[in-house]
C-alpha positions in Angstrom: 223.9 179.2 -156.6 221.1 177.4 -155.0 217.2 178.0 -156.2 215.2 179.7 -154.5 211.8 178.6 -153.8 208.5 180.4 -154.8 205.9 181.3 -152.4 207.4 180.2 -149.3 208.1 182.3 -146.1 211.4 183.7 -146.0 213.8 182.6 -142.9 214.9 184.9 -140.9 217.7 186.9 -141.6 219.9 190.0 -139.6 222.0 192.7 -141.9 223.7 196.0 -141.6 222.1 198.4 -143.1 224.1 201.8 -144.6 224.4 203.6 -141.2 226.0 200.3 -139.7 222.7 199.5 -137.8 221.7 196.0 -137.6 218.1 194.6 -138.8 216.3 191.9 -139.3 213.8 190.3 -141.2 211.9 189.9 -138.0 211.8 193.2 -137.6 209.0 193.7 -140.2 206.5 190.9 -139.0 202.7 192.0 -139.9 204.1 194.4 -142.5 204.1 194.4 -146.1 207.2 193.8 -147.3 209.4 193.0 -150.9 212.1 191.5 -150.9 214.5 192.3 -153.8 217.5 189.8 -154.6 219.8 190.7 -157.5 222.1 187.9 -159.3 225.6 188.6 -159.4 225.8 187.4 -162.5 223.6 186.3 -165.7 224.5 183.0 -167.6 
């Protein structure tokens, strides 16, 4: 898995969320945001 860089801005990015609607990272430009990743594993 690549590293992930501190303190950098993230690229932009486009998901589903639960309802099947699509958003993007763009989406929340001038808001505060955090931005949660979780490992799929721990070695």
């Amino acid at each position: 898995m690549a590293r992930i860089e501190l303190n950098i801005q993230a690229p932009n990015f486009t998901l589903n969320d639960f309802t099947g609607k699509r958003t993007s990272l763009a989406d929340f430009a001038g808001q505060k945001n955090v931005l949660v990743i979780f490992n799929r594993g721990f070695f």
